[in-house]
Structures are given as C-alpha cells and as structure tokens.
C-alpha positions in Angstrom: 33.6 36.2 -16.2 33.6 35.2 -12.7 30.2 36.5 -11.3 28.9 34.8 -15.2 30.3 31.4 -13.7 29.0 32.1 -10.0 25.7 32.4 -12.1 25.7 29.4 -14.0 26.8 26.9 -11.3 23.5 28.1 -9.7 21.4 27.7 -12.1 22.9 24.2 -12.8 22.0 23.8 -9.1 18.7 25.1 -9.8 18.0 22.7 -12.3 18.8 19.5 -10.3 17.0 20.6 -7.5 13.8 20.8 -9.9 14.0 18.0 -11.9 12.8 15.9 -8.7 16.2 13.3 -9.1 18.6 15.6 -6.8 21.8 13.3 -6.6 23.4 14.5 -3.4 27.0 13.8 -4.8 26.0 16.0 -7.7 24.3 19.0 -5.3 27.1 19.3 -3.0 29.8 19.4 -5.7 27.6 22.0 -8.0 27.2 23.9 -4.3 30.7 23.8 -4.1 31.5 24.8 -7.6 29.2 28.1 -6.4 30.9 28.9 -3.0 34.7 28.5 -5.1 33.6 31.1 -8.0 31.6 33.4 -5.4 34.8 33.1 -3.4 37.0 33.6 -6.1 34.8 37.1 -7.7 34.7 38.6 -4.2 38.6 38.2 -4.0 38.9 39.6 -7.7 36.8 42.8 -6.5 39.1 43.1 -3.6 42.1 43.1 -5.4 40.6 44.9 -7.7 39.2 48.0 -5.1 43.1 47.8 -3.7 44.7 48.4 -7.3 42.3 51.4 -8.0 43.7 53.0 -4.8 47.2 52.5 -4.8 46.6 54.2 -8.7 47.8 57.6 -7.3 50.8 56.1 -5.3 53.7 55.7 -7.5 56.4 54.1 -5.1 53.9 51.0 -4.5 54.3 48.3 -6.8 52.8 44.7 -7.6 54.9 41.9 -6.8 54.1 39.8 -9.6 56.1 36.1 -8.9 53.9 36.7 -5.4 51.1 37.5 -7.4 51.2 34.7 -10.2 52.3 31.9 -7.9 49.1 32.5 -5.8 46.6 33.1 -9.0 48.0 29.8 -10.6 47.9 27.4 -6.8 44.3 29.2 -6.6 43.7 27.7 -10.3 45.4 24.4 -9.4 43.6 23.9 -6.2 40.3 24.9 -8.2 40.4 22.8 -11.3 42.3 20.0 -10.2 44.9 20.3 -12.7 48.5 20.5 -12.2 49.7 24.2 -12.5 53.1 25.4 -11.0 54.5 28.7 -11.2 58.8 29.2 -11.4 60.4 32.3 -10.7 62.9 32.2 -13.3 64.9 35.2 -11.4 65.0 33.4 -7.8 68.6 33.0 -6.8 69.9 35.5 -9.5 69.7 39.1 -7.1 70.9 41.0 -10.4 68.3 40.6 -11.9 65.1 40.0 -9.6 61.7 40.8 -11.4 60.7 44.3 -10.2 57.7 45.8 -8.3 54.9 46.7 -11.5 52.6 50.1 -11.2 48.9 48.8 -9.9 47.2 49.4 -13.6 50.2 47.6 -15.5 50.3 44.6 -13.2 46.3 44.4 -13.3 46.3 43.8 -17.1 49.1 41.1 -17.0 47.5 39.2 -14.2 44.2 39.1 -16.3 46.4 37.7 -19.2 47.9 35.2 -17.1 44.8 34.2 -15.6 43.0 34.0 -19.1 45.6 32.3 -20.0 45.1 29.5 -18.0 41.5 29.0 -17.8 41.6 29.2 -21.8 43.5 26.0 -21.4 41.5 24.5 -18.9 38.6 24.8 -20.9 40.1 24.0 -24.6 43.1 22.2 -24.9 42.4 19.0 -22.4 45.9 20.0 -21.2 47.8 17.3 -18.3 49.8 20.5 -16.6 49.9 23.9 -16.8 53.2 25.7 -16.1 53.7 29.8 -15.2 56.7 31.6 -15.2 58.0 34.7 -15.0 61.4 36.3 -15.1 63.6 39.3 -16.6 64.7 38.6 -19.9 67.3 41.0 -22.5 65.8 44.1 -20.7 62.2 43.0 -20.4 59.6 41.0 -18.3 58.9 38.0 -19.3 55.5 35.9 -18.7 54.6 33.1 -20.1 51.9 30.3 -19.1 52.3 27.1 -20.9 49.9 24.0 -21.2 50.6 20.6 -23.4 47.2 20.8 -24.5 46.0 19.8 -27.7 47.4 23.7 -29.1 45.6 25.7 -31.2 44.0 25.2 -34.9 46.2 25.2 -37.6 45.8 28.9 -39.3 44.2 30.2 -36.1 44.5 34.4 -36.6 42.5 37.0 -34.6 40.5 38.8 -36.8 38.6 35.0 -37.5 39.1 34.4 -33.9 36.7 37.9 -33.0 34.2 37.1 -35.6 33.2 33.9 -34.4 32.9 35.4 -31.0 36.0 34.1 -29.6 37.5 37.1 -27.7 39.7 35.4 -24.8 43.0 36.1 -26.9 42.1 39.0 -29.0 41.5 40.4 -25.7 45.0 39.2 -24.4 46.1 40.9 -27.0 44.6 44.6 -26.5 45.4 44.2 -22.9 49.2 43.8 -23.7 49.2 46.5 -26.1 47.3 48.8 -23.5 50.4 48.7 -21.7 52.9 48.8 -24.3 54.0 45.0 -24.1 54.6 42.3 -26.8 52.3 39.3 -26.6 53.3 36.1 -28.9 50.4 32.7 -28.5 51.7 30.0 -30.4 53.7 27.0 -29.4 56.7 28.8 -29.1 59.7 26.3 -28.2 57.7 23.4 -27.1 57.0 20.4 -29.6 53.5 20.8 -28.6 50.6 22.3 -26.6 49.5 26.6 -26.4 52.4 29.1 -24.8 51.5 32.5 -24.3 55.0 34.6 -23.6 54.5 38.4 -22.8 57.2 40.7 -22.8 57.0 44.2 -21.2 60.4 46.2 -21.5 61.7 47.1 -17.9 62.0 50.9 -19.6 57.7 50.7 -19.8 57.3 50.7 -16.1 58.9 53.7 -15.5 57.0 57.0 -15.9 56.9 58.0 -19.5 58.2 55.4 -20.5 55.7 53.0 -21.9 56.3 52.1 -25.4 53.7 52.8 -28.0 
C-alpha cells in the first residue's frame, strides 16, 4: 500500500510538471509527499526483513508500546493530524504489556497502522488516539478517531463486495493469530474504535486460540 502511494504521488508530480503551469508550492510538497512514502516503504521492508529473521528465535520479542508509539508519531508527523499513543500499563509493573513473537506482532502492527490511515482517509477525524495495555488476561489495542464513524448497518461481507477490504482484512489478520477484533464505536458517543484483544495464553507456544 505504500510503494502504491510512492507511485501515485509521482505520477501526481508527473502530471504537474506536464501540464506546463508547475506551481512550485505544489511541486515541492507533491516531492515531498514522494520522499515521506519512499521513506516510509523502505522502513516497512526493513522491519519487515528483521521480523522474517528473528522468526526462528523464540526468546526475542516485539516491544509493542515501543513499536505503536513510533508507527502513530510517524503517522502524526506525516499527516498532520493529532495522533498520541498511551501505554495504559506504564506505572503498573504487574502487569507491563509483554514482548510479542515477530509474526504475531507483525499482524497487529498492520492492524494498528490500517487502522489509522482508514481514519485519515474516511472519517475527517480531529485526533487520533492509540493505546495499548493488558486487559482480564489479554492484550489490548485499540486506535480510536472521532471521525464521522462508520455507516449505519456497515457488515463485512457488503464491505468486500464493494471492494472495500481495509477491515475485512483487519479482521483475517486478527483471526490469523487467534485474537478478537471488535470495529464499532465501542464506549465513545461518537467516531470509529477498533479494540483488539489477543489472550496473553496465545503468545506462548501452542497456545494460540483457534
């Protein structure tokens, strides 16, 4: 999704360049917009490339508070709009959010991150808000935005047929790694949260939940 962004800023360069009315203001921002996303892909690959080797080494895990506080300042300082990330755990040592395998982590960063570019590009949110914590024996993610929410009777199975696969594939990612996923707007009187909740039992080995 990335690269396919990387590729569209370009050729959205392309075209001002050739329709003989280049505003400068215009050219270095849709430059910019190029060097963020080719940025932002190479970083993806290198994360990714590190998470394919550390596969085979059990005893290293992700650090995800680490991990989603610098995906969502790397969103905020890209899009402009407020995102923060809170650590629901910090100050509570019983009950700090534990090191995730490589391939389990990988999947609920994508869900985070798809998470909040959804909002970014639907719900004409004001802020964007991450956290992340252990909750009655499980992790607990959830990225909320007090967007405009979604459609009233929004389900997945219309959702894929009109070609709308960001959440359907949020959803096959959490299942992939035996975690609950709920997109609604939960507690809030408004807006899109999407809460995921991986029992702590699932990152042990053989113990993922069907």
């Amino acid at each position: 999704k990335t690269l396919h962004g990387v590729a569209l800023a370009a050729e959205g360069l392309a075209a001002t360049a050739r329709d003989g009315r280049m505003d400068p203001a215009l050219a270095r921002r849709q430059a910019e917009l190029v060097a963020r996303s080719a940025r932002r892909a190479a970083a993806e690959s290198r994360d990714l490339l590190t998470d394919l080797r550390r596969e085979t080494d059990p005893a290293h895990g992700t650090d995800m508070a680490a991990e989603l506080a610098s995906r969502t300042a790397d969103f905020a300082a890209r899009t402009g709009l407020p995102a923060t990330f809170t650590d629901t755990d910090a100050g509570t040592p019983t009950s700090p959010v534990p090191p995730v395998p490589p391939s389990v982590a990988r999947q609920l960063l994508t869900i985070a991150s798809e998470a909040m570019e959804n909002a970014h590009r639907h719900a004409s949110p004001t802020r964007v808000e991450v956290r992340a914590g252990v909750h009655g024996g499980s992790l607990r993610i959830s990225v909320y935005d007090d967007g405009q929410g979604l459609p009233a009777g929004t389900n997945l199975e219309e959702l894929g047929r009109a070609g709308h696969f960001g959440l359907v594939g949020m959803v096959e990612r959490a299942a992939s790694v035996g975690a609950r996923i709920r997109i609604g707007r939960g507690e809030h009187p408004r807006g899109t949260e999407v809460r995921v909740d991986l029992p702590l039992a699932a990152l042990t080995p053989g113990g993922r939940n069907p």
